[in-house]
C-alpha positions as CSV (number, residue, x, y, z in Angstrom):
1,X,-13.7,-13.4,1.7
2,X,-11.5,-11.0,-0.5
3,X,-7.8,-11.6,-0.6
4,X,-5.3,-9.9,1.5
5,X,-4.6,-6.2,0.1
6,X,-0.7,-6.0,-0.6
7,X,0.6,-4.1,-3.4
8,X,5.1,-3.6,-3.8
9,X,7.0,-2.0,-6.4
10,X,8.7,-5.4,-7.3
11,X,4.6,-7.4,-7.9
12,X,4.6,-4.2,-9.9
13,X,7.5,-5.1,-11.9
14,X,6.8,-9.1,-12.2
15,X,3.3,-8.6,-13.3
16,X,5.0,-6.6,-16.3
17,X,3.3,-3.4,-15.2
18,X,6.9,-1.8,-13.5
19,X,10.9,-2.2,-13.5
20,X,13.6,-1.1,-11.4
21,X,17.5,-1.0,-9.9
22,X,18.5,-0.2,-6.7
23,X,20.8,0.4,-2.9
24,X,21.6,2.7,0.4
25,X,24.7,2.4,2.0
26,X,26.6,-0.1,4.6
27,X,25.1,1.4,8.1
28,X,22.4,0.3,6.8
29,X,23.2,-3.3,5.9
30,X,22.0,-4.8,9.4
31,X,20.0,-4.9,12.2
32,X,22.7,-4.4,14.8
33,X,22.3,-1.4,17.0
34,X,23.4,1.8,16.7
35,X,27.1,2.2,17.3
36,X,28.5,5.0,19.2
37,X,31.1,7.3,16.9
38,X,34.8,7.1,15.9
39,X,37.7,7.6,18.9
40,X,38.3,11.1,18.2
41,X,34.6,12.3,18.5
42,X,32.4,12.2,21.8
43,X,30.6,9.5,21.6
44,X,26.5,9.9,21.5
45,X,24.9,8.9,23.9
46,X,23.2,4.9,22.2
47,X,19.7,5.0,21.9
48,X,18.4,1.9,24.4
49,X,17.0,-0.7,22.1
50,X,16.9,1.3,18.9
51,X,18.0,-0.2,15.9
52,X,19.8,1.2,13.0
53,X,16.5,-0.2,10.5
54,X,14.4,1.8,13.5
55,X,16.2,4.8,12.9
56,X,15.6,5.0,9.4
57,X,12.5,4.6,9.7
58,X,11.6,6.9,11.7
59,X,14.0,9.3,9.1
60,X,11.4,7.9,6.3
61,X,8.3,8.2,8.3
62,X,8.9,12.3,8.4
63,X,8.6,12.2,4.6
64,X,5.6,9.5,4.6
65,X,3.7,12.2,7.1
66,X,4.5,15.2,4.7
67,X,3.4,13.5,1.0
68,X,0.3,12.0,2.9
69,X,-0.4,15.7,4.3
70,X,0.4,16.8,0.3
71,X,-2.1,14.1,-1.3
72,X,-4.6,14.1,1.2
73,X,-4.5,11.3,2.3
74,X,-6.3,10.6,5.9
75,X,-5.2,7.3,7.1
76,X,-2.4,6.2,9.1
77,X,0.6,4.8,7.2
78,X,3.6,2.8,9.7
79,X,6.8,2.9,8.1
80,X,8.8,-0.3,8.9
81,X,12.7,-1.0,6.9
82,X,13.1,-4.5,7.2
83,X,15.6,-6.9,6.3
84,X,13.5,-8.6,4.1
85,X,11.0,-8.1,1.5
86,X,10.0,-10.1,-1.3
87,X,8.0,-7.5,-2.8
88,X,11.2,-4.8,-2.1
89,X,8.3,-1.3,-0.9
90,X,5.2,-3.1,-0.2
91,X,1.7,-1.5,1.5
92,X,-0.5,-3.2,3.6
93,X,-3.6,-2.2,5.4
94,X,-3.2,-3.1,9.3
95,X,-6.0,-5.8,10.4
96,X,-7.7,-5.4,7.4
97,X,-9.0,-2.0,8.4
98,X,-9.2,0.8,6.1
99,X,-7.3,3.6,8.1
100,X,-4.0,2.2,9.6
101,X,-1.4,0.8,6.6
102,X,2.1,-0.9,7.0
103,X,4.5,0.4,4.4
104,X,7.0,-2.2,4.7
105,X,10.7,-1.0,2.7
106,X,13.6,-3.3,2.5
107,X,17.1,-2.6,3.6
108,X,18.9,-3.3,0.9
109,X,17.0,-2.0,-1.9
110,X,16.7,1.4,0.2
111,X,20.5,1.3,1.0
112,X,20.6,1.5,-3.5
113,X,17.8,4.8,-3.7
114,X,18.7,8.2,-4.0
115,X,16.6,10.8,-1.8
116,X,14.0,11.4,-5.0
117,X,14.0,7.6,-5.7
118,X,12.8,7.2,-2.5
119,X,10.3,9.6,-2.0
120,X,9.2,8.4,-5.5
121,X,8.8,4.6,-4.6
122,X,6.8,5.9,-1.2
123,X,4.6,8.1,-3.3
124,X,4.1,5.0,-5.5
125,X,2.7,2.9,-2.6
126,X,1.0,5.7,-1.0
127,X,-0.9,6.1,-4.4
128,X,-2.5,2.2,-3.3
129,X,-3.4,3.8,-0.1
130,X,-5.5,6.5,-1.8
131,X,-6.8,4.0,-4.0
132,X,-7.6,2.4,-1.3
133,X,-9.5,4.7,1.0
134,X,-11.1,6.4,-2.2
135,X,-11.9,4.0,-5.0
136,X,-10.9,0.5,-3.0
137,X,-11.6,-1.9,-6.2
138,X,-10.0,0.5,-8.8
139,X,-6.7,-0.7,-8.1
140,X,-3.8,-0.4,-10.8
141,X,-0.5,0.5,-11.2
142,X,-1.1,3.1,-13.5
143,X,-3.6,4.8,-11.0
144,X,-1.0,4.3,-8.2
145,X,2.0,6.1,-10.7
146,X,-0.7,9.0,-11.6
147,X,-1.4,9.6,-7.8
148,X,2.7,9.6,-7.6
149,X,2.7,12.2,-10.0
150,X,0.6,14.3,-8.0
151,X,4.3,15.0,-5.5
152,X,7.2,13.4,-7.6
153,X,8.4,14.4,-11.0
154,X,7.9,11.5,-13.6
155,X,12.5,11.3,-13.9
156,X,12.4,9.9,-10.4
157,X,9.9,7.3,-10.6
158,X,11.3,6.6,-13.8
159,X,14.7,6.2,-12.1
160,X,13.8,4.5,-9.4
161,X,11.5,1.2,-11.7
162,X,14.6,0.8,-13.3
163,X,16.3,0.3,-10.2
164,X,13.8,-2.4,-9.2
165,X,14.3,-4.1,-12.7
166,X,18.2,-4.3,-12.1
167,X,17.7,-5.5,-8.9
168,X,14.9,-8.1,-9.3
169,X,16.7,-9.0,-12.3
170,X,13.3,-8.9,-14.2
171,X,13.0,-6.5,-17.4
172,X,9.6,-4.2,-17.4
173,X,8.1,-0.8,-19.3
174,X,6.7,1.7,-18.0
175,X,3.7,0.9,-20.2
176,X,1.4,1.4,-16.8
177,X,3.2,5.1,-15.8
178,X,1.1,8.0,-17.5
179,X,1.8,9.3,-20.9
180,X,3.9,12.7,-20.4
């Protein structure tokens, strides 16, 4: 039986192959609902049961959609923020199936990401999906950065590792991202 498929920016950085800083900004810092506005403006009408994580998620998935259209990419990718992830952006492939993938982001490290940081980290992970549903046992880090490249420039994914890096506290190279 073949180990669980799970690949996150911060394994990256442990394993010495990545390192990165990061945060997003304090609506962002639980899972409370969404609030309705200040006095002086009308107040929204509160989404029933939507969370502020869910909302930004659903802001994230929009982009997820577009670089999977951009790097042709046919399967399914989920985008969940959560309040908790060891391995900071993580992928996963739902079920063990080849087609449907979780892309798991933590709050916090989101809430310390710029737009491109972000898009960069998501392009990293969606780079393991390609792996994955093209060359399933070629997986690297490297490979994953190089399908990156494909949609981000090389400054944002640079950015972004050593926002992982400060935040995990670990120190890495970019050794495994792509000569220029």
């Amino acid at each position: 039986m073949r180990a669980p498929l799970l690949y996150g920016i911060f394994a990256a950085a442990m394993f010495g192959h990545v390192n990165t800083d990061a945060r997003i900004g304090a609506a962002l810092a639980d899972n409370d609902p969404v609030a309705s506005s200040s006095a002086e403006a009308p107040a929204a009408p509160k989404p029933v049961g939507v969370t502020v994580l869910a909302l930004r998620a659903q802001q994230i998935q929009v982009s997820v959609d577009g670089l999977l259209a951009r790097l042709a990419i046919q399967a399914t990718v989920v985008v969940s923020v959560v309040p908790k992830n060891d391995l900071l952006v993580s992928v996963a492939p739902r079920d063990g199936g080849r087609q449907v993938f979780e892309l798991a982001l933590q709050n916090d490290f989101l809430s310390t990401l710029t737009e491109d940081e972000l898009v960069a980290a998501v392009a990293h992970e969606l780079g393991h999906v390609w792996i994955f549903t093209h060359h399933p046992y070629l997986q690297t880090e490297e490979l994953a950065n190089d399908v990156a490249l494909r949609v981000v420039e090389r400054d944002s994914l640079e950015r972004m590792y050593k926002k992982v890096w400060q935040q995990t506290g670990a120190k890495g190279d970019l050794v495994y991202l792509p000569a220029r």
